[in-house]
mmCIF file of the N, C-alpha and C atoms, coordinates in Angstrom:
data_MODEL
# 
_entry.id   MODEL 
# 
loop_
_atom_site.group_PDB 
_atom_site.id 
_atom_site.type_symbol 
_atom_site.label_atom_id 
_atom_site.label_alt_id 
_atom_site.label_comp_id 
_atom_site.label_asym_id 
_atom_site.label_entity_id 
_atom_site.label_seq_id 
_atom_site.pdbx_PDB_ins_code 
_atom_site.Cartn_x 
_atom_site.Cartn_y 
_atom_site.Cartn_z 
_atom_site.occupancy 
_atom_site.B_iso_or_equiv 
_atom_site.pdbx_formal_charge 
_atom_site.auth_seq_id 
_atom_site.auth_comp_id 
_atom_site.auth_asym_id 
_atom_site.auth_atom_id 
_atom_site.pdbx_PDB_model_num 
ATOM 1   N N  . UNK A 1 1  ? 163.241 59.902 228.164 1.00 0.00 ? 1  UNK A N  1 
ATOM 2   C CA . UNK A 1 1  ? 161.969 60.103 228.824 1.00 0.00 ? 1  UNK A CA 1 
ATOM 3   C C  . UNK A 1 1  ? 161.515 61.543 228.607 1.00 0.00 ? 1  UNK A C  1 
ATOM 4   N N  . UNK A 1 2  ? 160.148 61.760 228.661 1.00 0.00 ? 2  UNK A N  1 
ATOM 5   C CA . UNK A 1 2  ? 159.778 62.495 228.145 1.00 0.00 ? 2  UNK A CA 1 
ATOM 6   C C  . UNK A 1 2  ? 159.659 63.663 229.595 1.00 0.00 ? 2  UNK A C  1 
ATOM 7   N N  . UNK A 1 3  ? 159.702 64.797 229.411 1.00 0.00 ? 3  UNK A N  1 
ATOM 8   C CA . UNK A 1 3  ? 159.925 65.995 230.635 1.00 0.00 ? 3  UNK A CA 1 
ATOM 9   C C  . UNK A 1 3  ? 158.389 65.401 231.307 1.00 0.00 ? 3  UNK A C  1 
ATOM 10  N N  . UNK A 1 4  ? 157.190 65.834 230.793 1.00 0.00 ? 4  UNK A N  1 
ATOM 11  C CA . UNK A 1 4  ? 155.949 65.273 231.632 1.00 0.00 ? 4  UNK A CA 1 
ATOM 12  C C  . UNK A 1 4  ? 156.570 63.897 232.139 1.00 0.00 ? 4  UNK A C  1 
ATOM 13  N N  . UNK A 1 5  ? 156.776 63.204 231.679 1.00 0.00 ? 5  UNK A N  1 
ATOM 14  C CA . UNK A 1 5  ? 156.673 61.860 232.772 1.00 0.00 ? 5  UNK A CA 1 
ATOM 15  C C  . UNK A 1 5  ? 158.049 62.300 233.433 1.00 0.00 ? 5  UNK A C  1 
ATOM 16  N N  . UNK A 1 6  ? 158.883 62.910 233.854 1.00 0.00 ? 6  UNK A N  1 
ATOM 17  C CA . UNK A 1 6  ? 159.729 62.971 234.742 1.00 0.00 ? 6  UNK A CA 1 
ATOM 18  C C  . UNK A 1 6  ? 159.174 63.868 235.668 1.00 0.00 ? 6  UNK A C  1 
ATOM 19  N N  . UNK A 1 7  ? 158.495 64.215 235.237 1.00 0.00 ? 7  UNK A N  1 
ATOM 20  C CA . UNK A 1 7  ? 157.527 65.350 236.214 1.00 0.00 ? 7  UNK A CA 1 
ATOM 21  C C  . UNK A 1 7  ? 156.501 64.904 237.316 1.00 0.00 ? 7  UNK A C  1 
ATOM 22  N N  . UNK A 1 8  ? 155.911 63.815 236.215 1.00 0.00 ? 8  UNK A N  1 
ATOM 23  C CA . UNK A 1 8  ? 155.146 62.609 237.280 1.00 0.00 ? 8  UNK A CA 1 
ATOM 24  C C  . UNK A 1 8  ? 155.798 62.347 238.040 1.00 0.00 ? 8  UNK A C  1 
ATOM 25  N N  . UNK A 1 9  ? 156.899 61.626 237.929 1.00 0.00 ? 9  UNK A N  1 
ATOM 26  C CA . UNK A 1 9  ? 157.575 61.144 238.921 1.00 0.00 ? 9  UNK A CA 1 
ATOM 27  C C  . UNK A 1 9  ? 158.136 61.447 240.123 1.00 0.00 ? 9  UNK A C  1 
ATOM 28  N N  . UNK A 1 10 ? 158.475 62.833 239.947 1.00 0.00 ? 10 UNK A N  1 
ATOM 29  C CA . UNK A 1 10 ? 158.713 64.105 241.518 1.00 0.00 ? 10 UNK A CA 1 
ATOM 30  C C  . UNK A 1 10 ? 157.678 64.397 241.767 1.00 0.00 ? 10 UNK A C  1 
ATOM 31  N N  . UNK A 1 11 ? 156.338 64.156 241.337 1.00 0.00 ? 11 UNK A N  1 
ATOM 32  C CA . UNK A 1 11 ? 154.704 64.557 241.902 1.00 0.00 ? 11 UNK A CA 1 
ATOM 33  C C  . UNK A 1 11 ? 154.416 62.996 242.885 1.00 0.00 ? 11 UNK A C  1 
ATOM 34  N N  . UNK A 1 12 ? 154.655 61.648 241.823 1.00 0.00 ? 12 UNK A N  1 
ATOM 35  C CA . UNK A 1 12 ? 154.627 60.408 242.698 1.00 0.00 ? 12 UNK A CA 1 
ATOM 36  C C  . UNK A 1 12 ? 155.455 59.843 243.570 1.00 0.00 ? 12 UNK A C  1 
ATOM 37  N N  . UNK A 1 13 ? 157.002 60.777 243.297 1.00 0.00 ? 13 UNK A N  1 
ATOM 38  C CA . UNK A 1 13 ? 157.834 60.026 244.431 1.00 0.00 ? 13 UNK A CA 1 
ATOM 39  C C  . UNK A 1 13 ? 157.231 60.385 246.309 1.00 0.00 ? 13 UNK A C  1 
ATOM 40  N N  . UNK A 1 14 ? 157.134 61.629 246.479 1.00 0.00 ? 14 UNK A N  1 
ATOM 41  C CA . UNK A 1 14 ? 156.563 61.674 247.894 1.00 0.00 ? 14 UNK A CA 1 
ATOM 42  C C  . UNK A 1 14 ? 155.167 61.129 248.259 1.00 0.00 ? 14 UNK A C  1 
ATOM 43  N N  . UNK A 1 15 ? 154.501 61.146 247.423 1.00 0.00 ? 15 UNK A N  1 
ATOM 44  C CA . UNK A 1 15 ? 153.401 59.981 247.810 1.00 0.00 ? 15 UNK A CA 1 
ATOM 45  C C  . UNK A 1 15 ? 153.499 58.697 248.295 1.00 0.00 ? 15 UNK A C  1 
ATOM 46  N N  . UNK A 1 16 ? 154.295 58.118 247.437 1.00 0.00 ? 16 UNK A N  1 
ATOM 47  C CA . UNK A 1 16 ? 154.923 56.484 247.489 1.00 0.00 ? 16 UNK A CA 1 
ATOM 48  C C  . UNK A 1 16 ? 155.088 56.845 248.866 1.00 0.00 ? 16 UNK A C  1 
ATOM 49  N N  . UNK A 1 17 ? 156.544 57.478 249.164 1.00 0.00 ? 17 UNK A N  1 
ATOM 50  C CA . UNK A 1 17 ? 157.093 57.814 250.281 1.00 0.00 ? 17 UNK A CA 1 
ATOM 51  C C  . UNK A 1 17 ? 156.894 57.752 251.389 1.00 0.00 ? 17 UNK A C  1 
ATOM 52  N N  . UNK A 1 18 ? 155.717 59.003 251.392 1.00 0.00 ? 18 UNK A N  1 
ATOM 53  C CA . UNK A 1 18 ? 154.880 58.999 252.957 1.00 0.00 ? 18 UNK A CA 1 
ATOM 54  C C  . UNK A 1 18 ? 153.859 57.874 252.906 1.00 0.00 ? 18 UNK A C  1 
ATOM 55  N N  . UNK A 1 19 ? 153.338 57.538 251.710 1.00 0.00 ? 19 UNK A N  1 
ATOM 56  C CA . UNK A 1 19 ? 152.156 56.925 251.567 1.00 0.00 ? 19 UNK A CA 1 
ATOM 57  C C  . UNK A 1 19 ? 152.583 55.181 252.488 1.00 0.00 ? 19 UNK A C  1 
ATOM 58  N N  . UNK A 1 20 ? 153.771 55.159 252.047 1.00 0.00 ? 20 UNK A N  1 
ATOM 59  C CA . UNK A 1 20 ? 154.329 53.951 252.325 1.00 0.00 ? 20 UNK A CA 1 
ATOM 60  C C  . UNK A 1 20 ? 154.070 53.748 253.969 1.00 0.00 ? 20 UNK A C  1 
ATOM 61  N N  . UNK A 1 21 ? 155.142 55.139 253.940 1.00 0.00 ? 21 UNK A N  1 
ATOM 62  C CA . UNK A 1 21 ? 155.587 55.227 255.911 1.00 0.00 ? 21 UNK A CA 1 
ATOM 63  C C  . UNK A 1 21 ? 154.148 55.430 256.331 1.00 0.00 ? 21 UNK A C  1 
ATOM 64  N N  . UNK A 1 22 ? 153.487 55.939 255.707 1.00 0.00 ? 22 UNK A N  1 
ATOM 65  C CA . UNK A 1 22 ? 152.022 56.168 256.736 1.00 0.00 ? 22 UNK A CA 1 
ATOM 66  C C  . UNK A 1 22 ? 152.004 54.344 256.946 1.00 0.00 ? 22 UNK A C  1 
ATOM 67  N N  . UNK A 1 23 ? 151.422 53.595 255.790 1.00 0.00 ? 23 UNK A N  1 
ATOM 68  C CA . UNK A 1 23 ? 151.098 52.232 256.294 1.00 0.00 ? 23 UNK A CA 1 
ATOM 69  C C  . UNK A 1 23 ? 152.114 51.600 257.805 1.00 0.00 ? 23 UNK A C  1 
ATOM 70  N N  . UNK A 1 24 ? 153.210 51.808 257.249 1.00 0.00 ? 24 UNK A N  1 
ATOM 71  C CA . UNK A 1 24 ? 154.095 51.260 258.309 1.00 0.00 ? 24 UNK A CA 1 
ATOM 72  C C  . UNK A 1 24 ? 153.623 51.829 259.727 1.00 0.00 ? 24 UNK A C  1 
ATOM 73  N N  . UNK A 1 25 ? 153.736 52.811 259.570 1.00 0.00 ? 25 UNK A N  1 
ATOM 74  C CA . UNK A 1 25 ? 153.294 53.759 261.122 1.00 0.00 ? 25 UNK A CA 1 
ATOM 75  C C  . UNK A 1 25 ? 152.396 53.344 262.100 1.00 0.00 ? 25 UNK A C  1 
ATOM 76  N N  . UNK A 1 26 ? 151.508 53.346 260.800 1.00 0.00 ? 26 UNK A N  1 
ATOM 77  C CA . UNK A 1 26 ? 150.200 52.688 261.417 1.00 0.00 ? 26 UNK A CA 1 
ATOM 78  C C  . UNK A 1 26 ? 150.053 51.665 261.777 1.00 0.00 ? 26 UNK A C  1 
ATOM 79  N N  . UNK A 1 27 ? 150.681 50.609 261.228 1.00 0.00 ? 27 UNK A N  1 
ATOM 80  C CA . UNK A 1 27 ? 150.390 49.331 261.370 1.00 0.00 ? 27 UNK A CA 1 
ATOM 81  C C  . UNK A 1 27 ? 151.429 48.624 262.795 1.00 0.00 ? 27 UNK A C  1 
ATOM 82  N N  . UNK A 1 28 ? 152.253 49.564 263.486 1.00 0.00 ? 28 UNK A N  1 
ATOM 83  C CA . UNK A 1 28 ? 153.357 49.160 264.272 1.00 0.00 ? 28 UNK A CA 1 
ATOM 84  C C  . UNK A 1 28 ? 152.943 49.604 265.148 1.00 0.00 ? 28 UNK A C  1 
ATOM 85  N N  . UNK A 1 29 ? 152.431 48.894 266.792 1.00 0.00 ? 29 UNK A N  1 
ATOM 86  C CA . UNK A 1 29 ? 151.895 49.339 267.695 1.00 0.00 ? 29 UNK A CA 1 
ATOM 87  C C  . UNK A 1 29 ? 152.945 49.668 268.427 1.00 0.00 ? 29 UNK A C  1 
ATOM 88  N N  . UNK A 1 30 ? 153.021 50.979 269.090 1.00 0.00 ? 30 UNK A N  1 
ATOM 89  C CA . UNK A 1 30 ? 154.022 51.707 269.931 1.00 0.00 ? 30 UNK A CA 1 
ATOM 90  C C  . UNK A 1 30 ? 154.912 52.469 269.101 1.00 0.00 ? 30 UNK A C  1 
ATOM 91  N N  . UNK A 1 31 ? 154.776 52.767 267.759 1.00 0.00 ? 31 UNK A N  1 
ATOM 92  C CA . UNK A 1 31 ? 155.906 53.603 267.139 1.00 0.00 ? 31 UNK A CA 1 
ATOM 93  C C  . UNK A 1 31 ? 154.998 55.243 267.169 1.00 0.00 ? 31 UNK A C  1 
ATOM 94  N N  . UNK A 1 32 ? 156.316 56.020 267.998 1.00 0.00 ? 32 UNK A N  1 
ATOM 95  C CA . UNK A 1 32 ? 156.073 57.204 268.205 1.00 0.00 ? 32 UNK A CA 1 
ATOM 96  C C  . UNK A 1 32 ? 156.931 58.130 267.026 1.00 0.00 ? 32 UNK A C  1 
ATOM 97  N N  . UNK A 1 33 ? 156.012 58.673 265.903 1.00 0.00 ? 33 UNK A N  1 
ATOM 98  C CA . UNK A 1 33 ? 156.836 59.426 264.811 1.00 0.00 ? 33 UNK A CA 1 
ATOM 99  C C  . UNK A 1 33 ? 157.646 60.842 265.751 1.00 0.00 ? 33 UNK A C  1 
ATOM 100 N N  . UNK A 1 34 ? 157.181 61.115 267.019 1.00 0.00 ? 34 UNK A N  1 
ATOM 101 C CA . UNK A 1 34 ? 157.921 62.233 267.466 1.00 0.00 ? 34 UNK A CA 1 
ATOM 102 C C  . UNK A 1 34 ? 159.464 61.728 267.895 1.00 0.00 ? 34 UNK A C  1 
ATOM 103 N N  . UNK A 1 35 ? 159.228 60.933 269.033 1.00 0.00 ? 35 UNK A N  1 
ATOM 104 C CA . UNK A 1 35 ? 160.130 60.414 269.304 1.00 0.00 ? 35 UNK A CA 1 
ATOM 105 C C  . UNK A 1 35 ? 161.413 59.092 268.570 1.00 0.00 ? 35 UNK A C  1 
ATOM 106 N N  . UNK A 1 36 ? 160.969 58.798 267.475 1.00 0.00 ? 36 UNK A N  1 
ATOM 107 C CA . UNK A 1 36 ? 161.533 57.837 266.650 1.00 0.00 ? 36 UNK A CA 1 
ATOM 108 C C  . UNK A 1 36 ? 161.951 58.193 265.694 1.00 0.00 ? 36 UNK A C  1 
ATOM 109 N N  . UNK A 1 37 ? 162.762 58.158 264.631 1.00 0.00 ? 37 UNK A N  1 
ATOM 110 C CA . UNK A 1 37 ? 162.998 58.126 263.327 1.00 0.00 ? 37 UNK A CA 1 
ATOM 111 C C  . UNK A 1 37 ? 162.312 57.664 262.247 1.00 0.00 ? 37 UNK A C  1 
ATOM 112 N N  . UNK A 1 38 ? 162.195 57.987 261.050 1.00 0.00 ? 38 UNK A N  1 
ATOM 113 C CA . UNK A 1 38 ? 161.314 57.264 260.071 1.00 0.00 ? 38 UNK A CA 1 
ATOM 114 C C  . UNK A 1 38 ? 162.241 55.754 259.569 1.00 0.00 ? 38 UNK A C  1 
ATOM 115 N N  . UNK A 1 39 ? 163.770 56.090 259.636 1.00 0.00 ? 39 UNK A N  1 
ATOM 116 C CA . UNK A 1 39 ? 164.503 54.874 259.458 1.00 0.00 ? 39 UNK A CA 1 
ATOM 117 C C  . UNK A 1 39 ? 164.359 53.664 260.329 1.00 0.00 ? 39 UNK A C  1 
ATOM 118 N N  . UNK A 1 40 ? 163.877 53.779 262.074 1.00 0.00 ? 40 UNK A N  1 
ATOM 119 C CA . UNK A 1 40 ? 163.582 53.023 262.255 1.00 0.00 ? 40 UNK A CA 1 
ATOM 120 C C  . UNK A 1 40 ? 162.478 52.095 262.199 1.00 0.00 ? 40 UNK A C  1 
ATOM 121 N N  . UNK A 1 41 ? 161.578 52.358 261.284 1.00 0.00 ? 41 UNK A N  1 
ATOM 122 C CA . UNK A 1 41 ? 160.462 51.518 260.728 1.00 0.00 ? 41 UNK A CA 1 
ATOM 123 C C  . UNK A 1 41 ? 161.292 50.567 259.838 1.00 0.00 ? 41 UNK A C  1 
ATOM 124 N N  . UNK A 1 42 ? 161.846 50.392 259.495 1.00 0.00 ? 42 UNK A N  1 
ATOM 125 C CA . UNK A 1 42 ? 162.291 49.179 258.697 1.00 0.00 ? 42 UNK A CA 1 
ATOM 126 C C  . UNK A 1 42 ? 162.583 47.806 259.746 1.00 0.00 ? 42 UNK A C  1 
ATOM 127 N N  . UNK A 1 43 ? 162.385 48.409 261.288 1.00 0.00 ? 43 UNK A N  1 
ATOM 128 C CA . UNK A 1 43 ? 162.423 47.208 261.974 1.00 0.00 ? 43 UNK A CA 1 
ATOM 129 C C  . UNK A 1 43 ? 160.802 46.643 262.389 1.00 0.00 ? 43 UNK A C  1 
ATOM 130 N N  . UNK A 1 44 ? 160.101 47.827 261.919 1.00 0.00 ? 44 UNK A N  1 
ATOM 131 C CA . UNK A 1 44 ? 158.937 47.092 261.942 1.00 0.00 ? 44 UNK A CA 1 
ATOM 132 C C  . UNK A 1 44 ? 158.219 45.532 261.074 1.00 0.00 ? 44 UNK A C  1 
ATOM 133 N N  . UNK A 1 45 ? 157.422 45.214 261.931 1.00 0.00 ? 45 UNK A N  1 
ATOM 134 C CA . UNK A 1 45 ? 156.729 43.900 261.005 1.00 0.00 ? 45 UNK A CA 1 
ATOM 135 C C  . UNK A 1 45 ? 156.343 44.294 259.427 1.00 0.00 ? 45 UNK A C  1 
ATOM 136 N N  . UNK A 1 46 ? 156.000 45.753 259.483 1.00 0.00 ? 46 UNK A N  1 
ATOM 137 C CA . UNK A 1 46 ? 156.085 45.866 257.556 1.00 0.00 ? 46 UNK A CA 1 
ATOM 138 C C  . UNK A 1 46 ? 157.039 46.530 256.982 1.00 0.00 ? 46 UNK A C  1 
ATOM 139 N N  . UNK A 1 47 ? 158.409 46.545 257.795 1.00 0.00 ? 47 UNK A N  1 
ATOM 140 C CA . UNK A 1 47 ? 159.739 46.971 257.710 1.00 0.00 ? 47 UNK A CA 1 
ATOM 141 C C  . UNK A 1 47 ? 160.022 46.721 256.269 1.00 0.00 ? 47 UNK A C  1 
ATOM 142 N N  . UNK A 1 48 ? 159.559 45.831 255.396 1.00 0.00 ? 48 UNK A N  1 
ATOM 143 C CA . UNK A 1 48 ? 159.977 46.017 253.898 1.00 0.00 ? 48 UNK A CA 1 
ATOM 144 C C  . UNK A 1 48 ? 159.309 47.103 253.450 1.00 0.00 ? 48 UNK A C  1 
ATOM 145 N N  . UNK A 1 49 ? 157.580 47.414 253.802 1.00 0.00 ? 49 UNK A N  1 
ATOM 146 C CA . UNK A 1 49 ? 157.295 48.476 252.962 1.00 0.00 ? 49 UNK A CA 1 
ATOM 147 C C  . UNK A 1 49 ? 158.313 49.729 252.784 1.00 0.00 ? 49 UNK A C  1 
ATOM 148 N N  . UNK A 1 50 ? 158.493 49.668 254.146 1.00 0.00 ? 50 UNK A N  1 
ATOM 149 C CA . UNK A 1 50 ? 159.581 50.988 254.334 1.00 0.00 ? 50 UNK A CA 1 
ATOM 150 C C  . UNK A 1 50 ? 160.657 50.853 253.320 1.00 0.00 ? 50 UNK A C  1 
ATOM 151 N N  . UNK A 1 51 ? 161.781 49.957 253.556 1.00 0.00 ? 51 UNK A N  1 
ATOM 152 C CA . UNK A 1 51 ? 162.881 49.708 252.630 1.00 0.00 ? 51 UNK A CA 1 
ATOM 153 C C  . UNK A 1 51 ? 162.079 50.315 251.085 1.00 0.00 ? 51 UNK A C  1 
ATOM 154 N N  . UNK A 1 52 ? 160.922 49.766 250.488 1.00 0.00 ? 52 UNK A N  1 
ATOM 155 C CA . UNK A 1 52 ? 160.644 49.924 249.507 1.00 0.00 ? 52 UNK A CA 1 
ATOM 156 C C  . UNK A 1 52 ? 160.581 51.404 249.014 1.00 0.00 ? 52 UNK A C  1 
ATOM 157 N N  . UNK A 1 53 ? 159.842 52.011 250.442 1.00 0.00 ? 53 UNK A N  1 
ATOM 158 C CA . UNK A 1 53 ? 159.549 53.322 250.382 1.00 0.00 ? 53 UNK A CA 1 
ATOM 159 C C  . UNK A 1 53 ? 161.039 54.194 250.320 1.00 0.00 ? 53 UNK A C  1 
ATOM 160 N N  . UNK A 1 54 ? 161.684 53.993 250.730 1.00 0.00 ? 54 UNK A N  1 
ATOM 161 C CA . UNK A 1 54 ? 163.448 54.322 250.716 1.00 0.00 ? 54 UNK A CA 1 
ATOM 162 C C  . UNK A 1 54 ? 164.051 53.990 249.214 1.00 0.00 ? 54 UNK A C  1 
ATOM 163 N N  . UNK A 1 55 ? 163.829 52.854 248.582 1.00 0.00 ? 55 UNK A N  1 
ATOM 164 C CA . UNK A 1 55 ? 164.482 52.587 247.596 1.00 0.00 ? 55 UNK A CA 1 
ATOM 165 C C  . UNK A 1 55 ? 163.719 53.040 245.780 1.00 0.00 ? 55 UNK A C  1 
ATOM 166 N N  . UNK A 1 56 ? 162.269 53.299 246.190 1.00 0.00 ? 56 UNK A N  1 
ATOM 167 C CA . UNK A 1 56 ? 161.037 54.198 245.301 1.00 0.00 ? 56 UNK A CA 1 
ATOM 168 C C  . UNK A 1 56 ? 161.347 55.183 245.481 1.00 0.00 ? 56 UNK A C  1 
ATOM 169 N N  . UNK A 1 57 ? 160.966 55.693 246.123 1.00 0.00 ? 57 UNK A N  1 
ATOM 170 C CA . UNK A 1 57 ? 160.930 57.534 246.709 1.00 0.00 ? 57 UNK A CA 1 
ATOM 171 C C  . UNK A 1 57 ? 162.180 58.121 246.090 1.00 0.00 ? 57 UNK A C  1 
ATOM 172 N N  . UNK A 1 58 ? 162.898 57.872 246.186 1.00 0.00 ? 58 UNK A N  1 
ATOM 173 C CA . UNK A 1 58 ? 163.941 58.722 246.065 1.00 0.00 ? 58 UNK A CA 1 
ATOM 174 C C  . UNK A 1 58 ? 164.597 59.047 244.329 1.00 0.00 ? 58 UNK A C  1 
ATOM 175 N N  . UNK A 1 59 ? 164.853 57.699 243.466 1.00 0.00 ? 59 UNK A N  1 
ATOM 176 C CA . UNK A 1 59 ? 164.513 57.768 242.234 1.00 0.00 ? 59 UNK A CA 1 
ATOM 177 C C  . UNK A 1 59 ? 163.432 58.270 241.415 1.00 0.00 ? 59 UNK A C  1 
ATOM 178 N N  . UNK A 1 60 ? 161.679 58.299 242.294 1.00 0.00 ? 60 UNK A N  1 
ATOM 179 C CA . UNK A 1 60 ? 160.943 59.284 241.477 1.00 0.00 ? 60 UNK A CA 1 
ATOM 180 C C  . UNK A 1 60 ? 161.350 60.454 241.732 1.00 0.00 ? 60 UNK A C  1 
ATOM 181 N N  . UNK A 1 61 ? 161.380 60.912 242.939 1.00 0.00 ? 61 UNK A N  1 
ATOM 182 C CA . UNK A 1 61 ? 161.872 62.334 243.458 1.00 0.00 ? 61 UNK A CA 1 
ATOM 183 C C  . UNK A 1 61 ? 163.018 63.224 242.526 1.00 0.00 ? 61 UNK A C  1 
ATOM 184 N N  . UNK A 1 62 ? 163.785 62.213 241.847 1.00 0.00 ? 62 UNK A N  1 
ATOM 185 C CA . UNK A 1 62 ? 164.985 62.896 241.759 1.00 0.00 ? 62 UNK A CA 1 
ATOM 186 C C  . UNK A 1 62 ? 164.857 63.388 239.822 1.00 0.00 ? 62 UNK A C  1 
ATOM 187 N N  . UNK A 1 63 ? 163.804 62.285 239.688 1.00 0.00 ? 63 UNK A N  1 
ATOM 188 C CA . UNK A 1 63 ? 162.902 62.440 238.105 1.00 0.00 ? 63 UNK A CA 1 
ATOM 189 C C  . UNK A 1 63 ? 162.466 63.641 238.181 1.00 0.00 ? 63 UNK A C  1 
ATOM 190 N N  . UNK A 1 64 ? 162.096 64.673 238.917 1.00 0.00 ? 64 UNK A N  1 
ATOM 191 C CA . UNK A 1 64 ? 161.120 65.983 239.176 1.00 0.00 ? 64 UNK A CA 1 
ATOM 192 C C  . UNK A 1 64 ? 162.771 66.573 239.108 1.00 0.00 ? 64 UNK A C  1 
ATOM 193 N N  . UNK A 1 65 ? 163.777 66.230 239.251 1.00 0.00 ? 65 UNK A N  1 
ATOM 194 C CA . UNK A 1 65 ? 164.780 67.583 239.773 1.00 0.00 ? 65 UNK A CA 1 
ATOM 195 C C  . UNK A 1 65 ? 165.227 67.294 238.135 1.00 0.00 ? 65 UNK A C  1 
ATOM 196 N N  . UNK A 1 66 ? 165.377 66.216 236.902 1.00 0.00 ? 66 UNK A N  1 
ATOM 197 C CA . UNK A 1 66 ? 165.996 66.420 235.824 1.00 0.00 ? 66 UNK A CA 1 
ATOM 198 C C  . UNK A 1 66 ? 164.745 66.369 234.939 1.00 0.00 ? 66 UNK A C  1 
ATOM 199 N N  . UNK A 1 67 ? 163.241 66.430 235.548 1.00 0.00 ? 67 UNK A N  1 
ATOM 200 C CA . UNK A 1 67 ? 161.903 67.333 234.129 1.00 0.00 ? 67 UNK A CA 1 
ATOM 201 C C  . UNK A 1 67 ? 162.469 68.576 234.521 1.00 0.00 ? 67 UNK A C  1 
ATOM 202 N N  . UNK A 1 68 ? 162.739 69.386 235.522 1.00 0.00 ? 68 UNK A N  1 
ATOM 203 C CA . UNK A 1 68 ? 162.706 70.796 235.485 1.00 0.00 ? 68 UNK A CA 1 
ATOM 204 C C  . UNK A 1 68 ? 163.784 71.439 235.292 1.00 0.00 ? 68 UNK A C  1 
# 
């Protein structure tokens, strides 16, 4: 792979990420991000986005630590 596209990928992994957990957040009535964990959104009703966001995120993320 080419260094730019591993580069993308630590620019798109935290997007996915939060982008994900934002949906979840939002969409789960009574989840307090102060008081709660971000892990416990996976018990939410869009508890897969999360998983997804856990199992994405972290492989683009880690693409940005071997472009640089």
């Amino acid at each position: 792979m080419s260094t730019r596209t591993l580069l993308w990928m630590g620019f798109l992994g935290p997007v996915v990420f939060h982008g994900l957990g934002a949906i979840v957040a939002l969409t789960w009535p009574g989840y307090d991000p102060i008081g709660q964990s971000i892990s416990s959104m996976v018990h939410a009703p869009l508890g897969w986005l999360q998983t997804i966001a856990f199992a994405t995120g972290a492989p683009l993320s880690a693409g940005w630590a071997f472009g640089a």
